[in-house]
matplotlib code that plots the C-alpha trace (Angstrom):
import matplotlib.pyplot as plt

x = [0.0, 1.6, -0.2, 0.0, -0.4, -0.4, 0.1, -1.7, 1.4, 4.6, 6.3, 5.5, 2.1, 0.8, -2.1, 0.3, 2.9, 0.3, -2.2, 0.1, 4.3, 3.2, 1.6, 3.2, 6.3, 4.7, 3.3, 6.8, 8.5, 5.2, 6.2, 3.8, 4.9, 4.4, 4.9, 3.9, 2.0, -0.3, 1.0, -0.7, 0.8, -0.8, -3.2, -4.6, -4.8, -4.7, -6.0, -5.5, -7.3, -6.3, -8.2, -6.3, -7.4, -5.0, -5.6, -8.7, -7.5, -5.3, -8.6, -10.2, -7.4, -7.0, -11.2, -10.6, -8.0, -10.0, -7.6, -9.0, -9.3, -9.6, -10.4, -8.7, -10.7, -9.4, -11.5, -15.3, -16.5, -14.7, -11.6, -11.7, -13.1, -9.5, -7.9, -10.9, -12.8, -16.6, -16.7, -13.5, -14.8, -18.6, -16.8, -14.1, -16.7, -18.3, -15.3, -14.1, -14.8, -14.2, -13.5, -11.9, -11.5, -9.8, -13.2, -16.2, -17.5, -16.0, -17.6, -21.2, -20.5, -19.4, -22.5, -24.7, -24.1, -23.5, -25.8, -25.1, -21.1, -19.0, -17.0, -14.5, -11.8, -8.6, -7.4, -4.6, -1.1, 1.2, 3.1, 6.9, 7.7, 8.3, 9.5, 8.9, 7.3, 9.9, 10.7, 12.2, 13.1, 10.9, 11.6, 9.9, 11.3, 9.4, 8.0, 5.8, 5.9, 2.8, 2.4, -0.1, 0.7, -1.1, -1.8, -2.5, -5.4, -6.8, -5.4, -8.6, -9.5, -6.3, -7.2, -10.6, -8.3, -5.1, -5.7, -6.7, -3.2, -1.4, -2.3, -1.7, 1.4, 4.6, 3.3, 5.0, 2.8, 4.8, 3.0, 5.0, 2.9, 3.7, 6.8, 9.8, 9.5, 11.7, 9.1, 9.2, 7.2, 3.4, 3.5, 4.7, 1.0, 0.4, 3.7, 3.2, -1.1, 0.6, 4.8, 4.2, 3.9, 6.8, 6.0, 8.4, 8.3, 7.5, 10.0, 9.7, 13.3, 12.7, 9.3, 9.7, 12.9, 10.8, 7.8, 9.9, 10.8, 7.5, 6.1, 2.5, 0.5, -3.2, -4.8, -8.4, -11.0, -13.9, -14.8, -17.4, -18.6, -16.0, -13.7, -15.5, -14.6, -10.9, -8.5, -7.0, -3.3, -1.6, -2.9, -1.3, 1.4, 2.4, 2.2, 4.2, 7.2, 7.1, 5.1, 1.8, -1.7, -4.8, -7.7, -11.0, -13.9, -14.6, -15.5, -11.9, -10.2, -12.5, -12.5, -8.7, -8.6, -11.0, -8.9, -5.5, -6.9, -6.4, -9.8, -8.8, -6.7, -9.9, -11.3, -14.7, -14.3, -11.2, -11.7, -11.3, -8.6, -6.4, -7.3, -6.0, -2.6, -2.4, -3.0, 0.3, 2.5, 4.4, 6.9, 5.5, 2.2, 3.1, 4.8, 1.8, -0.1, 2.4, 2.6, -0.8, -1.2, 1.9, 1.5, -2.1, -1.5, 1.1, -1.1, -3.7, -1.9, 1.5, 2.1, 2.2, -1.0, -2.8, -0.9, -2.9, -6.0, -5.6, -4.8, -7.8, -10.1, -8.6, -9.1, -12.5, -12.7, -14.2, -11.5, -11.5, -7.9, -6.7, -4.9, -1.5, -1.3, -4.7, -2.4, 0.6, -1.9, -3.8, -0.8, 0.9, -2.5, -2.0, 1.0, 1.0, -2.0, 0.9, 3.6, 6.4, 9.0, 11.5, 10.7, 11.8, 9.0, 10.2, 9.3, 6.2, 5.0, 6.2, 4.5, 1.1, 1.8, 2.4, -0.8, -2.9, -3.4, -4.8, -1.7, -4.1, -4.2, -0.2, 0.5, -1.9, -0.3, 3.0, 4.2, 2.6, 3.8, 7.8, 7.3, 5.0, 7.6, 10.1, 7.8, 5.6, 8.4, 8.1, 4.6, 4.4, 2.8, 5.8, 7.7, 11.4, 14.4, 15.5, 18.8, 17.2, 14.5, 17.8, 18.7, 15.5, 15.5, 19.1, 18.3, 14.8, 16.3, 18.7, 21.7, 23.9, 23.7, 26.5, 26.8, 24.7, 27.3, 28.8, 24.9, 24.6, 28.1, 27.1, 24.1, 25.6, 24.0, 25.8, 26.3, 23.8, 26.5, 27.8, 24.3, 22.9, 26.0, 26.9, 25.2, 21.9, 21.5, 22.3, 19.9, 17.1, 18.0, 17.9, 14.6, 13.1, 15.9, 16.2, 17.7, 18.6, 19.4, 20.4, 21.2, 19.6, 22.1, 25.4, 28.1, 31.3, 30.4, 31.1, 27.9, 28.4, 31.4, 30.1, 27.1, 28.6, 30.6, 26.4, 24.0, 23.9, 23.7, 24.2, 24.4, 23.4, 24.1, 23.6, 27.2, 29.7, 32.7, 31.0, 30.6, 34.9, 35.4, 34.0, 36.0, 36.7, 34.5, 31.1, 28.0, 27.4, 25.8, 24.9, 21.0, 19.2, 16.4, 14.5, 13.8, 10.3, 10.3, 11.1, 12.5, 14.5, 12.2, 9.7, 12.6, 13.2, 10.1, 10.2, 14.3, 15.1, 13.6, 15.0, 15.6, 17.5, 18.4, 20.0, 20.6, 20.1, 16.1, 17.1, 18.6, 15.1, 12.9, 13.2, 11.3, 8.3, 8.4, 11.6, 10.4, 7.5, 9.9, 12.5, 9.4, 7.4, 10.5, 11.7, 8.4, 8.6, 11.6, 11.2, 9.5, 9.0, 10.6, 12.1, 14.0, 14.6, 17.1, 16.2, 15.4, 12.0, 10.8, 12.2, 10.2, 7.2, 7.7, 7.7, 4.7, 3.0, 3.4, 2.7, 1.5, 2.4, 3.4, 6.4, 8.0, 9.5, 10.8, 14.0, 14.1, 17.4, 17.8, 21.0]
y = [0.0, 3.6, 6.5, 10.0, 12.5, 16.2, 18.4, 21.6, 23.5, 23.0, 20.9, 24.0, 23.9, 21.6, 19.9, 18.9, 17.4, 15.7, 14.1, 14.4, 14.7, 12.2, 9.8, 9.9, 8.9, 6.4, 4.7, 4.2, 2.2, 0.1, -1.1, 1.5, 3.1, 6.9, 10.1, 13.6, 14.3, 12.3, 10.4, 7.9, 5.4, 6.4, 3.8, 6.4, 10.4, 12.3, 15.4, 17.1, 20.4, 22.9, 22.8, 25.0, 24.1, 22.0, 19.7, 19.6, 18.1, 15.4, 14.6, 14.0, 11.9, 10.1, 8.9, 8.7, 6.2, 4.5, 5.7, 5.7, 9.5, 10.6, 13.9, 14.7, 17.5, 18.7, 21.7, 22.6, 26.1, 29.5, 27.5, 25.2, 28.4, 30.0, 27.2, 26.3, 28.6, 27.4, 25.9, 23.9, 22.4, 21.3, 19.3, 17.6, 16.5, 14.9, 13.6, 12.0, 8.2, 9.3, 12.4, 11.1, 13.7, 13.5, 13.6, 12.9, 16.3, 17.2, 14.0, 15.4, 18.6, 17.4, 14.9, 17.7, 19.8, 17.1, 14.0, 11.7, 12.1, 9.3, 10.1, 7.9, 8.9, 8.9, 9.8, 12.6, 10.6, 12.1, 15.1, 15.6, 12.1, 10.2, 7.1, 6.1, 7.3, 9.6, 9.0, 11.6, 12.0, 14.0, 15.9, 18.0, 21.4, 24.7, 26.7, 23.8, 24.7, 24.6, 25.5, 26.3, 25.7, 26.5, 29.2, 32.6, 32.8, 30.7, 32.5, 33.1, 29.4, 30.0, 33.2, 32.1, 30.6, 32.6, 34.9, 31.5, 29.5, 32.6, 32.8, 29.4, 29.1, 28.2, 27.7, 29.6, 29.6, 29.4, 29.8, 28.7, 30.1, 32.1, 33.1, 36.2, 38.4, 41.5, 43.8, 42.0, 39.5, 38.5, 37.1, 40.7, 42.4, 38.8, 39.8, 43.0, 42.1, 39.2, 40.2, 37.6, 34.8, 33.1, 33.0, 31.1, 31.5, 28.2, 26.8, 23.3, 23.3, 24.2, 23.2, 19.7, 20.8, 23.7, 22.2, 19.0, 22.3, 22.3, 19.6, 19.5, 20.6, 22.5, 22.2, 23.6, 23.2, 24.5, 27.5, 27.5, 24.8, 24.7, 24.5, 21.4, 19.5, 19.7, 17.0, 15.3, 16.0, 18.8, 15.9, 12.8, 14.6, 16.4, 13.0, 11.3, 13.8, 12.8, 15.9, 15.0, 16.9, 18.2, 18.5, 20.7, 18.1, 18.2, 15.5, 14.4, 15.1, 13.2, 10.3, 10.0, 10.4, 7.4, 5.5, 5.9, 5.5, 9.5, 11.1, 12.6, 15.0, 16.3, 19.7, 21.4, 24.7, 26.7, 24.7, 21.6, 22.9, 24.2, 20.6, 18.5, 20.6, 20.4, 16.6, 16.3, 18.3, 15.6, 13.7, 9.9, 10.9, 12.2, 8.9, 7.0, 9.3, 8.9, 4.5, 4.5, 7.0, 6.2, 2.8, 3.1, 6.4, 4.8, 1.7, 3.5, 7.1, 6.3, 7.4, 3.6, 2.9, 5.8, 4.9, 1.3, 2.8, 4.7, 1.5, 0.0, 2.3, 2.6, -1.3, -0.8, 1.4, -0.8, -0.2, -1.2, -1.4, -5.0, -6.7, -7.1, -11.0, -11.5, -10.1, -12.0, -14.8, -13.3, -12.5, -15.9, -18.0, -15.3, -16.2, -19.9, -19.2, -18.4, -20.5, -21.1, -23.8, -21.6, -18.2, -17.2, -16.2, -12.5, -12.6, -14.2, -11.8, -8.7, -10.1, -10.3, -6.7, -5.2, -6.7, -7.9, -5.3, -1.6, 1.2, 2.8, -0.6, -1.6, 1.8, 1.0, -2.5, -2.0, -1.1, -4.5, -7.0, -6.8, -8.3, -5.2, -2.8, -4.3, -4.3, -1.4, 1.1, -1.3, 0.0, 0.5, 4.3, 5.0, 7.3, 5.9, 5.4, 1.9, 2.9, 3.5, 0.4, -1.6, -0.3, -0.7, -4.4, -5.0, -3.5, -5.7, -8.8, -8.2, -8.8, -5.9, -3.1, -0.5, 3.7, 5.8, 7.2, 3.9, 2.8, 6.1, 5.3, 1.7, 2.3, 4.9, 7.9, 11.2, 11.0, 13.0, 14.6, 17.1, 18.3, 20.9, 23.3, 25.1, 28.2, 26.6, 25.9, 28.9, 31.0, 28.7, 29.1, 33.2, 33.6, 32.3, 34.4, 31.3, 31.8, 28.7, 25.8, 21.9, 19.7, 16.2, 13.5, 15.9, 13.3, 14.6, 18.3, 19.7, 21.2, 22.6, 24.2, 25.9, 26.9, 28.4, 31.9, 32.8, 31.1, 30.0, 25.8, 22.8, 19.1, 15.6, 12.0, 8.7, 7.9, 8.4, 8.0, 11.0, 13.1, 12.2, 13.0, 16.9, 19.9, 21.3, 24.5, 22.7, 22.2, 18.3, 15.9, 11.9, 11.3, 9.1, 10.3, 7.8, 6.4, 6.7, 9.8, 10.3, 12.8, 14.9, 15.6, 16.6, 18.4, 20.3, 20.6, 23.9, 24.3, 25.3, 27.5, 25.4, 21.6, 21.0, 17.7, 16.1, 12.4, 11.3, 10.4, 8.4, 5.5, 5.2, 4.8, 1.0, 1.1, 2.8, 2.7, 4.8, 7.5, 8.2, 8.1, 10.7, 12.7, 13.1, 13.9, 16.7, 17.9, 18.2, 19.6, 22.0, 25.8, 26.8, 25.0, 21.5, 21.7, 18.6, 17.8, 14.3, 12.8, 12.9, 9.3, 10.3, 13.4, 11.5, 8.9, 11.4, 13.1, 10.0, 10.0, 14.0, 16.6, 19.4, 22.7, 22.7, 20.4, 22.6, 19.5, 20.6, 17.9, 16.8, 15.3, 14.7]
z = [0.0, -0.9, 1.3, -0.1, 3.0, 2.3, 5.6, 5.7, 7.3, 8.8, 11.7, 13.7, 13.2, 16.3, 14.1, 11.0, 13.0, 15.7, 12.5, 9.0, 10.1, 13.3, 11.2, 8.1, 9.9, 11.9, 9.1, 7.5, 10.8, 10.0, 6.5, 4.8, 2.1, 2.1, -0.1, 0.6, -3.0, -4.6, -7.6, -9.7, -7.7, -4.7, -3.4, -0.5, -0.8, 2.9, 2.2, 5.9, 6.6, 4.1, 0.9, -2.1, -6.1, -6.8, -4.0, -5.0, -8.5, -6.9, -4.9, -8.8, -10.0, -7.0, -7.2, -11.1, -10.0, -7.4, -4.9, -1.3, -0.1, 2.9, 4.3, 7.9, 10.0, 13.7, 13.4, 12.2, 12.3, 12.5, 12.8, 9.9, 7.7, 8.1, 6.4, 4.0, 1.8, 1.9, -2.1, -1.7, 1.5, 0.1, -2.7, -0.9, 1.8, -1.8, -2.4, 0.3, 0.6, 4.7, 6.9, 9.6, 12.8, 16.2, 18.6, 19.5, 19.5, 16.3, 14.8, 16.5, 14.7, 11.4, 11.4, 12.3, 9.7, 6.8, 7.7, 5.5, 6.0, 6.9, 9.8, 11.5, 14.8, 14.5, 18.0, 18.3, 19.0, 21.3, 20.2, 19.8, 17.9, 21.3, 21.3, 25.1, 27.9, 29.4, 33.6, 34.8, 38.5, 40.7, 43.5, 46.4, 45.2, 45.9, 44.2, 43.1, 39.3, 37.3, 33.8, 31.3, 27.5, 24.0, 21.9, 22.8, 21.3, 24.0, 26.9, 28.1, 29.0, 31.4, 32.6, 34.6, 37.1, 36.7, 40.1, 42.0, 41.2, 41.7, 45.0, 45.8, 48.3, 47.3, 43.6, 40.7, 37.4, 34.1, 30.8, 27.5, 24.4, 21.3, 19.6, 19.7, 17.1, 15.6, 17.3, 20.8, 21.8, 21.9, 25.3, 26.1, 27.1, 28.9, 31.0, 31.9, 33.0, 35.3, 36.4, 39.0, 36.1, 33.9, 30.3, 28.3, 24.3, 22.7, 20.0, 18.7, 19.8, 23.4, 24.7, 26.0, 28.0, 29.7, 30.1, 32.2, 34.3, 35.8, 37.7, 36.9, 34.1, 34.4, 31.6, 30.5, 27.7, 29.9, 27.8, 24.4, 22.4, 20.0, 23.3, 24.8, 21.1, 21.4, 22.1, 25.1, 23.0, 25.6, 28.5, 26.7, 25.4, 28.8, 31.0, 28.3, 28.5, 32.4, 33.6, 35.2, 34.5, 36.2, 33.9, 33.1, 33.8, 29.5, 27.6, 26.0, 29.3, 31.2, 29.1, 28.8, 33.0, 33.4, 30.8, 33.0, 36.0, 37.3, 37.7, 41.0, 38.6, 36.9, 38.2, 37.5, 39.6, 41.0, 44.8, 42.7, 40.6, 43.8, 45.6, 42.7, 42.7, 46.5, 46.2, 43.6, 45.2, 46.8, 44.7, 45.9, 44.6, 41.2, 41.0, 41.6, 39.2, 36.3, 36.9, 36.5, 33.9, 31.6, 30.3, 29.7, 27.5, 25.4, 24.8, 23.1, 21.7, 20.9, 17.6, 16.2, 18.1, 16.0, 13.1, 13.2, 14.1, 10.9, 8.6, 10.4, 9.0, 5.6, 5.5, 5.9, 3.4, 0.2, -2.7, -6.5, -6.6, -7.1, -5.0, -5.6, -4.7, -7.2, -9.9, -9.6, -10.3, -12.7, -15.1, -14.1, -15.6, -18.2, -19.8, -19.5, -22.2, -24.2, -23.6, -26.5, -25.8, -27.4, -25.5, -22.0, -19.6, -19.5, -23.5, -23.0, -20.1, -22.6, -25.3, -23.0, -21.8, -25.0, -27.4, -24.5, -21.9, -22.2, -21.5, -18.3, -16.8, -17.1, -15.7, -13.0, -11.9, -12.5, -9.3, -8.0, -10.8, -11.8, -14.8, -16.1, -14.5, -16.7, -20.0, -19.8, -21.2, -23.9, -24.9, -28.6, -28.1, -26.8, -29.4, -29.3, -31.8, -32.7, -31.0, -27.6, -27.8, -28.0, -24.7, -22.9, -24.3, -22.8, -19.5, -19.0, -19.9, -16.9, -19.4, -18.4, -16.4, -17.3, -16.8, -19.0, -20.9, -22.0, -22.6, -25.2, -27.0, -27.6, -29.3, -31.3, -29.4, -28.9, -25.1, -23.3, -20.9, -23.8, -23.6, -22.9, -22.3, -19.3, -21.4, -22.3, -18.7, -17.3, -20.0, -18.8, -15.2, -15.9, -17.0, -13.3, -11.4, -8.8, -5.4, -4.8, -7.3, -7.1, -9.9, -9.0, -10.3, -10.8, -11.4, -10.7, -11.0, -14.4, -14.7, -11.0, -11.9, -14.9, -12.9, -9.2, -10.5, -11.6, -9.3, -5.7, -6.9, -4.7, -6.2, -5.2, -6.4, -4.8, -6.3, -3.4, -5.8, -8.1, -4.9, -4.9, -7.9, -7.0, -7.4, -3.5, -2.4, -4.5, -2.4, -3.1, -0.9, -0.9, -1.9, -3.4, -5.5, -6.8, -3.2, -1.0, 0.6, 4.1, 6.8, 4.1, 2.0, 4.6, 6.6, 3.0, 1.7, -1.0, -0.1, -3.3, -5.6, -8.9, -9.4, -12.3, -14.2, -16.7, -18.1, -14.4, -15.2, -18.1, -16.0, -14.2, -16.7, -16.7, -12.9, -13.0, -9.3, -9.2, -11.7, -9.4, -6.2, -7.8, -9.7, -6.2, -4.7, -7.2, -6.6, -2.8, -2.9, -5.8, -4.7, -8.3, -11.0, -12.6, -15.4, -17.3, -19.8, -21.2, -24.5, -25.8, -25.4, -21.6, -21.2, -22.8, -20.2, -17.0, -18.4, -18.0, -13.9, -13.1, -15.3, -12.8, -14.4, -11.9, -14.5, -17.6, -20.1, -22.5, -24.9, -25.9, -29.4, -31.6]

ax = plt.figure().add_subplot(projection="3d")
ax.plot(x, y, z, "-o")
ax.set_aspect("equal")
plt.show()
């Protein structure tokens, strides 16, 4: 199964890297495969939150390809409208075989406005990519430190008890929350209404090392409808990161307290609130808080717990794509229909490919059956030389693999690597005045070379004897770009503003699995532009997998 999950922001925004980053990474330590952009390869589109046009077109492909899509909602209302404008929204809820959502109360909300929606829960998994409960040590220190954490937009759920814990003896109230900026701070009016408070700036960076500075967590949700819908994620992720929590008495927090056994941490008024903290304040009975709370937490919101809720419900999810096992029999049966005693199998199963089966449907199955992934570029719409069929026929039968260059002599092609020039790249480069610029696939670093005294250009190659081969003082680093995206690509999603290549796609075209690898990544990684260099029966072939405008094709002919 390949999943395509599109975040609606960055890691720094709490409900992409809780439900999309989280996940998405969870999913791949489970065997899933998993890409950031749909692709026609994708067997499931994740569409979470944000809604733009073009999202909205992968959404069509993906249910023109009987792809699974899903759409993922942690907010309904005022909220979700800043992300969503109204149109978008009505048609992806059409769209979507299922909206899945993080509560109860959002589920109510979505099914109250939309009926006939299917809605399924996919709990919140605990924040900060954990990979274990943490234990820390507890002490008895005073000031017992007790923090408040969230956005400062939601201050005011805080600010109903604020005089209350402040007054509490030998308590000091910290409050992490926005961000620094040129101008000063946010938290700055917060600071100056309460001087006897500690606000800390939240940084991805920073938070779980102040938050483990406090000892106790107070958390509330007690506040308007939309309030009372939100998550249990601060609670599970605070008593995961070793720092225990009191509770509003609201639905999610409520539930998640009777599921660890803690509902003497729950509060309803300010005289519960101050007896909670008062009943935590020792060291021994935030122990016996976290031993109960801790394991039970993990069992059912760690991130690979949610990750296989998620699969559980996609499951469900009826789907016309075949199943890859069926296939392998299918195609099997299928070609000892045609069996020659003087043919190999690989001949046979091309010969089936190529006069038996429609183009849509090889594209379809190839990444499931290796014998169409070694045929299909044999497709007779394919517009390509004698010279270069000769190559593709070499390469399938497995009879040699050798280095492009030698690959384009022997078949009597011009070598690809004296073209384009150094000046044909740069005059393509010029007319989208690029910041930033890396050549996928750049060898030893002529083109590099030619490129650095204009533009600021860095290079990568899988080939750690290429990246030897370098001049000193080039920007060139070890990747591999036909392989399933993972933590680069979503660590350097939009880095540069140009992707360039040349000759490096041509070597790929004999996987169809690969092209959409390097082609999804390109795209990740790519702000504005990809400028390919390839022959034409090359280009054709990537056109086949993405018709994104970011790709501007420079065919390269003899």
């Amino acid at each position: 199964m390949k999943i395509a999950l599109t975040p609606a922001g960055t890691l720094d925004a709490a409900s992409s890297r809780i439900r999309s980053y989280t996940l998405q990474s969870s999913l791949s330590k489970l065997g899933v495969q998993t890409s950031g952009s749909y692709s026609t390869q994708s067997d499931v589109l994740v569409i979470q939150k944000r809604l733009t046009p073009k999202l909205l077109d992968d959404a069509r492909k993906a249910k023109s390809q009987n792809a699974i899509v899903i759409y993922d909602i942690d907010d309904w209302g005022e909220a979700l409208g800043n992300w969503v404008p109204t149109p978008l929204l009505q048609e992806m809820l059409s769209l979507a075989d299922v909206v899945t959502t993080d509560t109860l109360g959002h589920k109510q909300q979505l099914q109250q406005d939309n009926p006939a929606l299917k809605v399924e829960i996919v709990p919140d998994a605990i924040d900060y990519f954990p990979s274990k409960p943490a234990h820390l040590t507890l002490s008895n220190s005073r000031p017992l430190r007790v923090l408040w954490f969230g956005n400062i937009s939601n201050i005011g759920l805080f600010e109903k008890y604020g005089e209350r814990l402040q007054s509490m003896a030998d308590v000091k109230v910290v409050i992490i929350s926005g961000s620094y900026g040129n101008n000063g701070s946010v938290l700055n009016p917060y600071a100056e209404k309460y001087p006897n408070i500690e606000f800390l700036p939240w940084s991805r960076d920073t938070f779980i090392k102040n938050m483990q500075s406090c000892q106790l967590s107070c958390l509330m949700h007690d506040g308007s409808v939309l309030d009372l819908a939100k998550s249990n994620n601060k609670m599970i992720t605070s008593i995961t990161w070793g720092v225990p929590a009191v509770v509003s008495l609201t639905p999610e927090y409520e539930r998640t307290a009777q599921e660890a056994g803690i509902e003497k941490a729950v509060f309803s008024d300010e005289t519960e609130l101050c007896e909670a903290i008062e009943a935590l304040r020792s060291a021994q009975s935030r122990a016996v808080y976290q031993a109960s709370a801790q394991p039970e937490i993990w069992k059912r919101y760690s991130p690979e717990a949610v990750a296989k809720t998620f699969l559980n419900i996609v499951g469900s999810i009826p789907s016309s794509r075949i199943d890859p096992a069926e296939l392998q029999t299918v195609l099997s049966a299928s070609v000892q229909e045609i069996t020659a005693p003087t043919t190999s199998l690989l001949r046979q199963t091309r010969h089936l490919v190529r006069n038996h089966m429609p183009s849509r449907l090889k594209t379809a199955l190839s990444p499931y059956v290796p014998a169409i992934r070694t045929s299909l570029i044999l497709d007779p719409a394919r517009p390509a030389t004698a010279s270069a069929q000769t190559i593709w026929d070499k390469a399938s039968e497995g009879a040699f693999r050798m280095p492009l260059s030698d690959q384009q002599n022997r078949s009597k092609l011009k070598p690809l690597t004296l073209k384009p020039s150094v000046e044909d790249v740069k005059a393509a480069l010029r007319v989208h005045k690029p910041a930033s610029v890396l050549e996928v696939g750049c060898g030893s670093g002529k083109l590099l070379s030619g490129l650095a005294n204009e533009f600021n250009v860095e290079g990568c190659t899988k080939s750690s004897d290429m990246l030897r081969q370098c001049e000193p003082g080039l920007k060139v680093f070890q990747y591999d770009i036909a392989a399933a995206a993972g933590d680069f690509e979503y660590k350097n999603v939009s880095r540069w503003d140009i992707l360039l290549t040349r000759g490096a796609m041509m070597d790929l075209i004999e996987t169809p699995l690969q092209t959409a690898y390097a082609m999804n990544n390109m795209l990740l990684l790519a702000r504005t532009k990809i400028l390919v260099w390839e022959r034409p029966e090359v280009c054709w072939w990537m056109q086949q997998f993405s018709d994104s405008p970011k790709f501007e094709y420079h065919p390269v002919t003899d």
